[in-house]
C-alpha positions in Angstrom: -74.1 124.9 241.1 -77.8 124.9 240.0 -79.0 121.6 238.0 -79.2 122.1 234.1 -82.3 123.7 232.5 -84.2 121.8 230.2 -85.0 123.6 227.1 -86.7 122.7 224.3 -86.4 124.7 220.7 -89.1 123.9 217.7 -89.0 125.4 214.4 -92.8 125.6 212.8 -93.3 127.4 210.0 -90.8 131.2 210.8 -91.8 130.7 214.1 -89.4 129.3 217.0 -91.0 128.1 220.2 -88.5 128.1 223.3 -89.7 126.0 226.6 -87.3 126.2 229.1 -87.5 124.4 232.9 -85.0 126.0 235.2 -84.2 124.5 238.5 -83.9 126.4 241.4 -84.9 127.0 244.7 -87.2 130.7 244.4 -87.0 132.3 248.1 -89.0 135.0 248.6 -87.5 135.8 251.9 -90.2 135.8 253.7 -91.0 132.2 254.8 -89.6 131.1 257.8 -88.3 127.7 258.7 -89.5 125.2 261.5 -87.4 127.4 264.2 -89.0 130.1 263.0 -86.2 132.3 261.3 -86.6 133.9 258.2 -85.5 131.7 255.2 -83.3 134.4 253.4 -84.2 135.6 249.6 -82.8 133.4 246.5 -84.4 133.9 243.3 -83.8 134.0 239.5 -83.2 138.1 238.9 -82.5 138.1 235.2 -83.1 135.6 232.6 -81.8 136.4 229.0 -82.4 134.0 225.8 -79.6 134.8 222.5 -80.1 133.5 219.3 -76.6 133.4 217.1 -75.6 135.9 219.4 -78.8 138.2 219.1 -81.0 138.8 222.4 -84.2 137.4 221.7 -85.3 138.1 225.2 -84.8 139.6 228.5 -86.5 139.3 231.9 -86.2 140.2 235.0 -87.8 138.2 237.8 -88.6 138.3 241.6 -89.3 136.2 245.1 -92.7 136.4 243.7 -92.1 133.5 241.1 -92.4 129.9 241.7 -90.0 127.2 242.6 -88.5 125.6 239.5 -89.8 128.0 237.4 -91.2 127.5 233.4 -90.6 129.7 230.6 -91.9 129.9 227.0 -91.7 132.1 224.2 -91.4 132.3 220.6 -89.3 134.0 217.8 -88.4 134.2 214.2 -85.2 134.3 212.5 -83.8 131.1 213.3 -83.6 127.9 211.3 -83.4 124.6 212.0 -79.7 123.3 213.7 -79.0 126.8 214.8 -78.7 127.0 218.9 -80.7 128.9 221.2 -78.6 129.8 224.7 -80.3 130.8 227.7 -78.3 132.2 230.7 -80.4 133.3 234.5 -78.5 135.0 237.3 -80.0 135.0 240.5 -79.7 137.4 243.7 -76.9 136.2 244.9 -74.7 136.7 241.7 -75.4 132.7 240.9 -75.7 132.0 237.3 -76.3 128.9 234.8 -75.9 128.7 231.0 -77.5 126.1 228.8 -78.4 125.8 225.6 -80.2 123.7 222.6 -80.6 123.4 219.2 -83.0 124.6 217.2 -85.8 121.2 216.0 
């Protein structure tokens, strides 16, 4: 199972601003090892943020992004205390759900 994402949620103003560091490895599937096989592919394919049950967003990644990768957005709607979950699945049908509440 993949580490816990970090997330931060602020409130300013109507404004919500979600950072959000999720831990994981990011094969492309192209590098090889020291042997010189291919590494195979493992990335983050979807990445969806709810907010009280409403999708605030929806992504859809590739090899192409970086190890460990960092996400931020921003919505309105929410208010202080309420809880912003954020749920990845990867290429190999691995997922992780975390969540925190709104600052």
């Amino acid at each position: 199972m993949a580490d816990p994402m970090r997330i931060r949620a602020a409130l300013a103003g109507n404004e919500t601003t979600v950072r959000v560091l999720m831990s994981h490895v990011m094969e492309t599937g192209t590098r090889k090892n020291a042997s010189g096989e291919t590494i195979p592919a493992h990335f983050i394919r979807d990445v969806e943020a709810t907010h009280n049950g409403k999708t605030v967003l929806k992504a859809m990644f590739s090899g192409a992004v970086s190890q460990n990768p960092f996400l931020s957005f921003k919505f309105t709607g929410a208010a202080k205390g309420d809880k912003v979950v954020v749920k990845w699945v990867d290429n190999k049908n691995d997922t992780r759900t975390d969540e925190a509440v709104i600052a």
